[in-house]
N, C-alpha and C positions, 0 to 999 in steps of 0.2 A: 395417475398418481393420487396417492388418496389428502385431501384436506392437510396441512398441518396449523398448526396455532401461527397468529400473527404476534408476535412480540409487545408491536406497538397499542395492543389490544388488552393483552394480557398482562404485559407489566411496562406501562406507561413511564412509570419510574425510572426503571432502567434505563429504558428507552432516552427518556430524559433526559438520565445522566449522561450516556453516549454524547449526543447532544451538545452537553455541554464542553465534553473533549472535541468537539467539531467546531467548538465556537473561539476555544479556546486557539488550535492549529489553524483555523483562520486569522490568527492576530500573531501568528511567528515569523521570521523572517524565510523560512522555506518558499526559494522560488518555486510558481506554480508550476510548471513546468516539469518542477524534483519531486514535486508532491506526487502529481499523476503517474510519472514514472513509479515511484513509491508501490502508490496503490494498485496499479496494474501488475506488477512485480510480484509482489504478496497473493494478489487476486490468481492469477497464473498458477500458482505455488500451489495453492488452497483446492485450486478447480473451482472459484467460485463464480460461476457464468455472469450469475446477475451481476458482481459488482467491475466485472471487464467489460461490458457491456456500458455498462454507466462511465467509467473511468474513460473506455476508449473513445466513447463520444466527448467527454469534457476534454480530452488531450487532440481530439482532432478540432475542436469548436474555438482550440487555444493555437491552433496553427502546428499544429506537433504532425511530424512528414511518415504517412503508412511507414515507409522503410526503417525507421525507426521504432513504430510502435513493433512491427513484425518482430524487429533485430533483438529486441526485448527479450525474446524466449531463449536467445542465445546470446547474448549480452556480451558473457568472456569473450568470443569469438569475432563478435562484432567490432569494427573501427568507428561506429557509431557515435562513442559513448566518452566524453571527457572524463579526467583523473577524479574530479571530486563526484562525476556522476555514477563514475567505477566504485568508489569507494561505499555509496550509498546502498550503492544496489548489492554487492557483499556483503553487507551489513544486512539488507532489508534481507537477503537468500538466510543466512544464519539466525537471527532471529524467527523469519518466519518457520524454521525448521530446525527450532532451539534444540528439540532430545536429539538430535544427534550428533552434535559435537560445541554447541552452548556457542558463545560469539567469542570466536578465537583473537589472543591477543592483539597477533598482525592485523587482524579486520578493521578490531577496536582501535588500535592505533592510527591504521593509515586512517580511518575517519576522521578522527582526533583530529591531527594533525592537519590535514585537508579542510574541515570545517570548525574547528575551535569548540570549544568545551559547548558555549550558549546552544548552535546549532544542532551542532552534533546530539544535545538531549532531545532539541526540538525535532530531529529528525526520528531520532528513536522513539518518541512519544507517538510519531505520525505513526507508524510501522506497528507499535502494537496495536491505535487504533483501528488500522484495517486489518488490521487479524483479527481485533473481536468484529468486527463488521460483518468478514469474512462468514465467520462461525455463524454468526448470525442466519447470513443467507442460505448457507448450503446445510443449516441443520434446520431449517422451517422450512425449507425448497424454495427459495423465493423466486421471481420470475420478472426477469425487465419486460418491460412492455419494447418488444420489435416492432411494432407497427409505425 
């Protein structure tokens, strides 16, 4: 694969500011737990290895059960997954795959309603953060270290 630019190289800034929405979603009330689910969900979506890679070790380091990281790629199907973690992860699948049908009212609602207005932003805010995360990694090719 040929070289691509490192971001954090070339525009620090950015990079930065990313950053600072990390810093920020570190001070919400989103269980960890919601969070990794979150980012692994989005990451999945995306195809973006590096940051499933990184998420999967942080959700297993947080006690989070294979069977459940697995059940993630089929979630609807799964009995896995509680109402309000149902509701997140519908939300996180729509979002992360806005053009094709935007975040449908029932999504938005049953979220709503499941997590209350405060969260509910805060969870949305996580979710577009690893979208641009996302981007990040699979348009510079980025690469977790396996070792």
């Amino acid at each position: 694969m040929p070289d691509r630019i490192k971001l954090a190289s070339q525009a620090p800034a950015a990079i930065q500011a990313m950053m600072g929405l990390e810093s920020y979603l570190g001070s919400t009330d989103i269980p960890l737990s919601l969070k990794e689910l979150i980012k692994l969900r989005a990451s999945m979506i995306n195809g973006c290895a590096y940051c499933i890679q990184m998420h999967a070790e942080v959700a297993m380091k947080m006690q989070e059960s294979p069977q459940r990281l697995l059940a993630l790629a089929a979630w609807r199907e799964s009995p896995r997954f509680d109402a309000r973690e149902r509701a997140v992860l519908a939300l996180t699948d729509e979002v992360t795959l806005i053009a094709g049908q935007g975040v449908t009212e029932h999504t938005y609602r049953q979220a709503q309603q499941l997590l209350g207005d405060a969260l509910l932003a805060q969870c949305l805010m996580q979710i577009i953060t690893i979208n641009a995360w996302n981007r990040v990694a699979v348009a510079t090719q980025m690469e977790h270290d396996c070792r």
